[in-house]
N, C-alpha and C positions, 0 to 999 in steps of 0.2 A: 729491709733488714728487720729482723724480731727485735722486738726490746726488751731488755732484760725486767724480769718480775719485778723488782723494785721500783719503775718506772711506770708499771701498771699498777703497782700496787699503790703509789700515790697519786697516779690519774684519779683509781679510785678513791681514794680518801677524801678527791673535793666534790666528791658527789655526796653531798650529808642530808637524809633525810629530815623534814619538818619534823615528822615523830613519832612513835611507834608503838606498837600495841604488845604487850607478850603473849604467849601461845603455847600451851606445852603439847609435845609431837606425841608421835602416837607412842615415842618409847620411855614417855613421861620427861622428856628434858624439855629448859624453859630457850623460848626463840625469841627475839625481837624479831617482831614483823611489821618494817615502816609501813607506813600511808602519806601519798597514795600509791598503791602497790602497782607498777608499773614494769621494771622489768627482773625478769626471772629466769634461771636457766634448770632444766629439768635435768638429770643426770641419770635418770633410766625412761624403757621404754613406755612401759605402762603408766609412769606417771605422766608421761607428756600424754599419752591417749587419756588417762582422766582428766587432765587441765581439762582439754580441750574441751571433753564431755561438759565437764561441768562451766564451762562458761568463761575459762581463762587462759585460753590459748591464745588473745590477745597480746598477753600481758610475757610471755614467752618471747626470749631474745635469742636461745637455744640448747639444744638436746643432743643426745647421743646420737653415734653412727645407723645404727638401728632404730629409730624413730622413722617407722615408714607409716603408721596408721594414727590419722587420720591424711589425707594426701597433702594437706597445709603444713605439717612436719616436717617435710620431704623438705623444704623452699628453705628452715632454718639455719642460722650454722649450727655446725659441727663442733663437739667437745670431749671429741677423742669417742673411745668405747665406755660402757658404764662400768667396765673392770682396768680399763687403763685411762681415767682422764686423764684430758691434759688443761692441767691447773692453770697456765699461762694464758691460754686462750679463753679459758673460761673468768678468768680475773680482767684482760681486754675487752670484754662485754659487759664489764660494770653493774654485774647482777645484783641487786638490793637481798633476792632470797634465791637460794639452791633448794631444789628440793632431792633428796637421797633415799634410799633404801637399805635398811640394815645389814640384809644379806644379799645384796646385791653389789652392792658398791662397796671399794678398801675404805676400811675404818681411818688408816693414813693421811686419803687424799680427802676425805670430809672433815676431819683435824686441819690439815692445812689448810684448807677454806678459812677455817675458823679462826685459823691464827694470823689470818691477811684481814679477818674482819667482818669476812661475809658470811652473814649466817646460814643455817641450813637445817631446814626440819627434817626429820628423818622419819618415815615410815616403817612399818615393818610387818605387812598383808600376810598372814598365814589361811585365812580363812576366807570363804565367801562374807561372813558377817563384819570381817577385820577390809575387806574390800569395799563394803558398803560404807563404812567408819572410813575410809579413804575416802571416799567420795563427798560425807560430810564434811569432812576436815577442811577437802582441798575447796568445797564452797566455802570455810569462814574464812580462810587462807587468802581468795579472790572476792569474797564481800559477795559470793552468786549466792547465797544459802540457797532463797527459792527457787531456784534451779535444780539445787541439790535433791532439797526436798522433793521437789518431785520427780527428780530422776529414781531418787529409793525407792519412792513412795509404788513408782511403773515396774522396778527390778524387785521387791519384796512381790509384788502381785505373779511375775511370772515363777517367782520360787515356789510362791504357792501353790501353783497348777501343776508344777512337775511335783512337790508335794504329794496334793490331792492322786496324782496319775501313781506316785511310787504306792501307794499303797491297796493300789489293786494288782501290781507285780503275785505273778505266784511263787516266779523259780528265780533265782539271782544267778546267771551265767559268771563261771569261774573269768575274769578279764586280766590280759596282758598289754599293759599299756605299754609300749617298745617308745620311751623318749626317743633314743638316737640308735642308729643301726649298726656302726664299727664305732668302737664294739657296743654292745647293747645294754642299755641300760634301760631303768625301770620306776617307779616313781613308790617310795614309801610310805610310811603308815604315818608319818608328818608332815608329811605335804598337802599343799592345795588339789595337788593332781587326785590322790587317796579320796579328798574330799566330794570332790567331784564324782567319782566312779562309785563310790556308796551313797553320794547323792542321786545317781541313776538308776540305781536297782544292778548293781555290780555286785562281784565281790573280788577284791583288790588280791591276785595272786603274789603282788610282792609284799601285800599288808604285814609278813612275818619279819621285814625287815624296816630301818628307817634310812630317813635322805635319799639316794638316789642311786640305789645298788648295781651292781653290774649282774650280767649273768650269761652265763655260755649255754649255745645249743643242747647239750647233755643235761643240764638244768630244766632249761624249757620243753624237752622232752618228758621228763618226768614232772613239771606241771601240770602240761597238756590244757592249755586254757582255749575255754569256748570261745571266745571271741578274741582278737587283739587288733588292737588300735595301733595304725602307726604313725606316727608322726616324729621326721626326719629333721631334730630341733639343730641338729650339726649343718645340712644343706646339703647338697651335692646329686641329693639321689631322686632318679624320678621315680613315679608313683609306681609304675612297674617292674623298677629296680626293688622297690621296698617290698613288694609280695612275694617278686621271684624269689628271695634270698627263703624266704618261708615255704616256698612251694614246693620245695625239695622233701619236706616230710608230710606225707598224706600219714602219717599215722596221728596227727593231733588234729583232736576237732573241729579247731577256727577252720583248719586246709582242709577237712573234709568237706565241712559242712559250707564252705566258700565263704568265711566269714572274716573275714581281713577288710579291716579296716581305713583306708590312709585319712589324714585331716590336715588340715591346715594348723602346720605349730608353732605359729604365731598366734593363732588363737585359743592354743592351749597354755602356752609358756609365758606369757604375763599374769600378774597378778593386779586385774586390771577388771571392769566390767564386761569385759567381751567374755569374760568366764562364766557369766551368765546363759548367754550365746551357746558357748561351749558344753555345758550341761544339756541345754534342751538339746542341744544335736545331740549327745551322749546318750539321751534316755528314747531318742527316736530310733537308734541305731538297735541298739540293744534290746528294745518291745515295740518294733512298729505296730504291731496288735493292737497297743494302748492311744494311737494318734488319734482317735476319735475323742478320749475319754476328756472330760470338763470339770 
């Protein structure tokens, strides 16, 4: 039988840390974070994949539904979706720190946290450089810093090379990043995704909009984008489902020219280090010409 949150909220109560250090998150508010940092429940995906990275997935008691990456994720409990947790379960695991995301998680249910006692840092990744500042973070967070450090230390060196390789691009391909396919939508000139696609020697066909716009065939016709990426962040659709729906108009370039995309959008849709990842495959696709260059 469940028990009622009152009854886990005083389980947890006699859990009292020896003592605690403050922290302010990445969105400037102050956190208590005891020592020794033991257990922890992540409430979205990319932050459970940076624990890990950085050296404290140990210390994780559990994450969301979707925490499939790294396969040790897989094994944890469950605490609901990172848009629907479920506060009860996650207050039965006696978490010392939540870790949240601003726009990712209800501002409600990271409140509630807060008013049962348990704190919670909240991130808030817009950028490649705001992911790398995650990965600091979550080392002083886990006490890994040197880990940290040199995880940046390996991720700033391959920023570099795609760098050094953007700036021998001649021609920037008009790009249609297709987030999800019914119906379609596209990634803005605020986003991480935008980031990425002018970090590859792109130029972002929905950069006249922000967030994460929709758009209809009639639309994307009078685009006409050289290349588009697909990746099917909703599920359902095979790789061949995702082209065919495009194949039908050989009058746009991507379908002339056979340049349809699919990727893997889990490794596009966190804001997480695999966006690292994500980029060098972006700027391979887009100038394999340049694979050589150092």
């Amino acid at each position: 039988m469940k028990k009622p949150l009152f009854f886990l909220f005083f389980s947890f109560l006699l859990v009292a840390p020896a003592h605690s250090r403050e922290m302010i998150d990445q969105i400037g508010r102050r956190v208590e974070v005891v020592e020794p940092l033991s257990r922890v429940v992540s409430l979205i995906p990319s932050l459970t994949e940076t624990s890990f990275e950085v050296g404290g997935g140990a210390a994780l008691v559990g994450v969301t539904r979707f925490a499939t990456f790294p396969q040790a994720a897989t094994l944890l409990p469950k605490v609901g979706s990172y848009i629907a947790l479920d506060i009860e379960k996650i207050v039965s695991l006696r978490p010392q720190l939540c870790l949240a995301v601003r726009d990712g998680n209800p501002k409600a249910s990271v409140e509630r946290l807060e008013e049962l006692g348990i704190p919670v840092y909240v991130f808030d990744p817009k950028s490649l450089d705001e992911i790398i500042d995650t990965v600091v973070r979550l080392g002083e967070i886990y006490q890994t810093e040197e880990q940290a450090e040199s995880l940046v230390s390996a991720y700033r060196q391959r920023l570099a090379l795609v760098a050094r390789k953007l700036d021998a691009v001649k021609e920037r391909p008009g790009v249609f990043f297709q987030i999800d396919a019914q119906p379609i939508f596209s990634a803005g000139s605020d986003t991480f995704l935008h980031q990425l696609l002018t970090n590859s020697g792109a130029v972002n066909l929905a950069a006249d909009r922000t967030g994460y716009p929709r758009y209809s065939w009639e639309e994307l016709l009078i685009l006409k984008p050289d290349v588009v990426i697909l990746a099917s962040m909703g599920g359902g659709y095979s790789d061949q489902e995702l082209r065919a729906r495009w194949e039908v108009w050989p009058q746009i370039p991507a379908v002339k020219n056979e340049r349809l995309y699919v990727v893997d959008a889990d490794l596009f849709d966190r804001p997480s280090p695999r966006l690292i990842g994500a980029l060098e495959l972006l700027f391979g696709l887009l100038h394999p010409e340049l694979a050589d260059v150092k």
